[in-house]
C-alpha positions in Angstrom: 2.1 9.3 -3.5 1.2 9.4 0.1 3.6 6.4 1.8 2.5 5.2 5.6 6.6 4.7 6.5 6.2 2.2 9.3 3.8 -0.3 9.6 4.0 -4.4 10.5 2.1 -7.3 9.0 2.0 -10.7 10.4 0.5 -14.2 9.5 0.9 -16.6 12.7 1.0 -19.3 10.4 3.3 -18.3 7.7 6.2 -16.8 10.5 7.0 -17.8 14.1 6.7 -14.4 16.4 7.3 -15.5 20.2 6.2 -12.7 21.5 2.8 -13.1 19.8 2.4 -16.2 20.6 2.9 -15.4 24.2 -0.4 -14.9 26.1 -0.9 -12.9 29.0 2.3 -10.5 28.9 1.9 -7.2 29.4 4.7 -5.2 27.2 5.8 -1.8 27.3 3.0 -0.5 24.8 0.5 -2.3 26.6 -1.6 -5.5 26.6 -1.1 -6.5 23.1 -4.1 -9.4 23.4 -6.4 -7.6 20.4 -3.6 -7.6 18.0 -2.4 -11.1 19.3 -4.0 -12.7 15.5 -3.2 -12.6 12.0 -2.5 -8.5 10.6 -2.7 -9.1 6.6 -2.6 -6.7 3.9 -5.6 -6.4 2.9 -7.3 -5.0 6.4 -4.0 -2.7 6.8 -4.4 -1.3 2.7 -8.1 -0.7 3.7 -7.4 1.4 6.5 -4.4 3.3 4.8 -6.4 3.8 1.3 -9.3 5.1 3.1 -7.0 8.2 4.1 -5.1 8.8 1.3 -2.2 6.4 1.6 -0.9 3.8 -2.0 1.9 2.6 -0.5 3.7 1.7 2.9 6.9 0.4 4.2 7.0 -2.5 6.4 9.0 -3.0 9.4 10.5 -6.3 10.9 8.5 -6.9 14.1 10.1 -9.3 16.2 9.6 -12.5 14.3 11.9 -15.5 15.5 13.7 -15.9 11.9 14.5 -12.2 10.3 15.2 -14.2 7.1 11.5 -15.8 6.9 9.7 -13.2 7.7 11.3 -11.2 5.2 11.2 -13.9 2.4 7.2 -13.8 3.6 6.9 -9.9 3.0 8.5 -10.4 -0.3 5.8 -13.1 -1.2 3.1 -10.5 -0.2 4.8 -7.7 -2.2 4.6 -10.1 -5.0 0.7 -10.3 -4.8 -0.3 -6.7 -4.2 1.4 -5.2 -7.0 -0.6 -2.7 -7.1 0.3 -1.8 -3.4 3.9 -0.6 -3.7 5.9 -1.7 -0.5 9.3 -1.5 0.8 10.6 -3.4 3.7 13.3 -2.9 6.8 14.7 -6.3 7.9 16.0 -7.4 11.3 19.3 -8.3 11.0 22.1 -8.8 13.6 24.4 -6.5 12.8 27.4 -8.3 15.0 27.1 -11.5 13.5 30.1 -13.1 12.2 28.5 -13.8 9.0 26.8 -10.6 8.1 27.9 -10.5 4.7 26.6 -13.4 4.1 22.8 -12.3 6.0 23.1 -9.4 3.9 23.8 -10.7 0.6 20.5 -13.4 1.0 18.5 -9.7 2.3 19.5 -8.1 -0.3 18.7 -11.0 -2.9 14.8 -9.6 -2.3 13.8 -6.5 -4.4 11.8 -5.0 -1.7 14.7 -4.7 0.5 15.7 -1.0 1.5 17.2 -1.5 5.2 17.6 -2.7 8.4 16.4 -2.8 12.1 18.0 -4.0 15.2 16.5 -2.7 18.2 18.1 -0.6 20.7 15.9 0.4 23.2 12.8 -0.1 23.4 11.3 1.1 26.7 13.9 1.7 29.9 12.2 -1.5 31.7 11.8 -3.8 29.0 16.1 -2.7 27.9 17.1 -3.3 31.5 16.2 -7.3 31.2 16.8 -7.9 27.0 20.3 -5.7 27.6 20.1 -4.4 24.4 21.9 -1.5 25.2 25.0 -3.0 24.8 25.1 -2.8 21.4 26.0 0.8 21.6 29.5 -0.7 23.0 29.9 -3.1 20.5 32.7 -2.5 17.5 31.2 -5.2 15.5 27.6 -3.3 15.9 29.5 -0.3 14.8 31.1 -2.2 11.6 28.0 -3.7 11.0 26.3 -0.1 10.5 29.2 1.0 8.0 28.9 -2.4 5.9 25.2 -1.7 5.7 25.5 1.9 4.5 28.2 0.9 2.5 25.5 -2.1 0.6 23.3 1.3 0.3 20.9 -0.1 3.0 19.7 1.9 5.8 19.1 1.5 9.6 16.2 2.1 11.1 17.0 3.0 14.7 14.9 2.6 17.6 16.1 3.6 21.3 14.8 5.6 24.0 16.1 9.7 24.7 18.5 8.2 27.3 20.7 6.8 24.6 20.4 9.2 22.4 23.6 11.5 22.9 25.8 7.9 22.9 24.2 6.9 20.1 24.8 9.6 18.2 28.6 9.0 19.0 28.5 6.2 17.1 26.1 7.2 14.2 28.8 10.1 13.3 31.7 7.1 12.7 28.7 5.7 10.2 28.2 8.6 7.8 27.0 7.1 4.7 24.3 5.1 6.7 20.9 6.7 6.1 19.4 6.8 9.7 15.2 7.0 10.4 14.7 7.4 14.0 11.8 5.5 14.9 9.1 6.8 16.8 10.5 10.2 17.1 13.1 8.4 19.9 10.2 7.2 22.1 9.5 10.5 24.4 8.1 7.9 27.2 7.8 10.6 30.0 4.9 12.8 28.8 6.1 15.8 31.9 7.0 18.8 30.9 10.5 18.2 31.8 10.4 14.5 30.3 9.6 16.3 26.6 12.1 19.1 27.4 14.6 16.6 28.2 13.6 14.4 25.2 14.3 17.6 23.3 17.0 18.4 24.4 18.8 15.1 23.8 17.5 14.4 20.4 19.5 17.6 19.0 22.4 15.2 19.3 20.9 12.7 16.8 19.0 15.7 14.4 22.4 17.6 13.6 23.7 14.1 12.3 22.6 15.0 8.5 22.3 11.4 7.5 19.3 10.9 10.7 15.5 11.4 9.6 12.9 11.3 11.9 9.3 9.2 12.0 6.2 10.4 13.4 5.2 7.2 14.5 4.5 5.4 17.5 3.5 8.1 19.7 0.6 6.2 21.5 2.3 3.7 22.7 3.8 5.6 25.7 0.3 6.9 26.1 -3.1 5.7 25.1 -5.3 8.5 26.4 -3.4 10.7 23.5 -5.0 13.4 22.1 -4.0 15.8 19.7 -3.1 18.8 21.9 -1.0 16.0 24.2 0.7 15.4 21.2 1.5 19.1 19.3 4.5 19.5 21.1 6.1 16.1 20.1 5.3 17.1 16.2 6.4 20.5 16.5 9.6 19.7 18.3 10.3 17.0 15.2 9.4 19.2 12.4 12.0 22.3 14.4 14.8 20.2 14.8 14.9 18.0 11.3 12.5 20.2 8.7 9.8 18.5 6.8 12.5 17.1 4.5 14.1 14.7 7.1 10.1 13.6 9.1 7.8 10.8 7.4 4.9 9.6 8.5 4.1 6.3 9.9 1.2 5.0 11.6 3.4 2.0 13.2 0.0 -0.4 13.0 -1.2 -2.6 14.2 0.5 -1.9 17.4 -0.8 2.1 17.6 -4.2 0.6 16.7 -4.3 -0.4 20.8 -4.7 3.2 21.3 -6.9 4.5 18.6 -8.0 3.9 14.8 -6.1 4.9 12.0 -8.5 7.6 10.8 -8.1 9.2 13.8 -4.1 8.7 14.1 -4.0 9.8 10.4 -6.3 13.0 11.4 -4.7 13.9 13.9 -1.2 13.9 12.0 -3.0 16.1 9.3 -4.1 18.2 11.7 -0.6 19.1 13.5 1.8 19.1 10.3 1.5 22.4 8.0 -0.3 21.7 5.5 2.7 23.1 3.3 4.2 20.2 4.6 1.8 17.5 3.6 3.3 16.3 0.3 6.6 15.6 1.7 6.2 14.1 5.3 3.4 12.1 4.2 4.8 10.9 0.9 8.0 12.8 -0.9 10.5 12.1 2.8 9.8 8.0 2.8 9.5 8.2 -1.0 13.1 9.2 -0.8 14.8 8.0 2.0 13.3 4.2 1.0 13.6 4.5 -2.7 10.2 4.1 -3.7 8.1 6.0 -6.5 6.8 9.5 -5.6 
């Protein structure tokens, strides 16, 4: 079964998600006023179907209640049966009560892990401080209760925090890591993706730390897919097909092209030996889902 690994839904009027609701502000992606509206199931499953995808894993995008939003996926789980879908929660992980948070996650069946941002782009860090976490014991206790529960982290950050995060990753063994957006190379140079490289060796020789394809427009929205070949290679050379999964990270990546062409393009640069397992058998795995 081919799986998209990372993909958001939203209904405005179901969940509250601020920064959807707020008009005119550029972020670090871009001018997100096209995808400012509801992002259902049904127009993401068409697009995904269309190229080969029966299943997906949704990730928490920023709502203002992790809890709701998650309760809300579960709902819409519910009523596409036939559309098997697994979902990565926000959660504060240095919250008092995060055994509590976790048992009420855990309490829905689609459940598999969770997110907690941190970094997303080096402006965008320098004003939400987000970075901190990485100095935080209770974030790193929080990490080791999650693995411990069997739940992963999904683990978004740019290549300059890479090496320190690693640090702490390696005191977290039995949490199952998927790097986001292949770490969010946002310095397209030649030295900004040699440096990239070099930096995410810290997080690929961590065995527990699988990589995404995903996201890779959002740095640049005049990709194409010669920009990108060295991104893909770099990914599939430092963790092997067995630790990279797919993910098309809509409707966020649609601000830079359609999925047919994202999903294309992604066919185009992985071996083809490589198909079944980063566009089905890694996320099938890593997220507990059906092959």
């Amino acid at each position: 079964m081919r799986i998209d690994a990372h993909h958001h839904l939203w209904d405005l009027k179901a969940v509250s998600y601020p920064w959807l609701m707020a008009k005119g502000v550029a972020r670090f992606f871009g001018d997100p006023a096209s995808i400012q509206r509801d992002y259902l199931i049904a127009e993401f499953r068409e697009d995904a179907a269309a190229q080969g995808f029966a299943g997906s894993v949704h990730i928490q995008v920023g709502a203002e209640d992790g809890l709701a939003e998650a309760r809300w996926v579960q709902t819409v789980a519910e009523e596409t049966p036939d559309w098997p879908m697994a979902q990565v929660v926000f959660c504060d992980l240095t919250a008092p009560d995060l055994d509590a948070q976790l048992d009420a996650f855990q309490a829905l069946s689609t459940v598999r892990g969770v997110r907690q941002i941190v970094g997303r782009a080096p402006g965008e860090d320098a004003v939400t401080g987000t970075n901190v976490l990485l100095d935080d014991p209770a974030f790193l206790r929080g990490l080791q209760m999650a693995g411990a529960r069997g739940l992963s982290f999904d683990l978004q950050l740019i290549p300059e925090l890479m090496e320190k995060t690693a640090r702490v990753l390696a005191q977290a063994p039995e949490t199952q890591v998927a790097l986001c957006h292949a770490g969010s190379p946002h310095d397209r140079s030649a030295a900004g993706l040699a440096q990239w490289a070099k930096q995410m060796k810290a997080l690929s020789a961590l065995p527990q730390v699988t990589c995404k394809l995903s996201g890779l427009g959002m740095f640049d929205h005049d990709w194409t897919v010669d920009s990108i070949r060295p991104i893909v290679a770099e990914c599939l050379a430092q963790f092997g097909a067995s630790r990279v999964m797919f993910g098309s990270n809509f409707p966020v990546d649609s601000l830079s092209s359609d999925y047919a062409t994202l999903a294309g393009a992604m066919r185009e640069l992985v071996p083809e030996a490589d198909h079944a397992q980063v566009f089905g058998g890694t996320a099938a795995w890593f997220y507990g889902m059906g092959a």
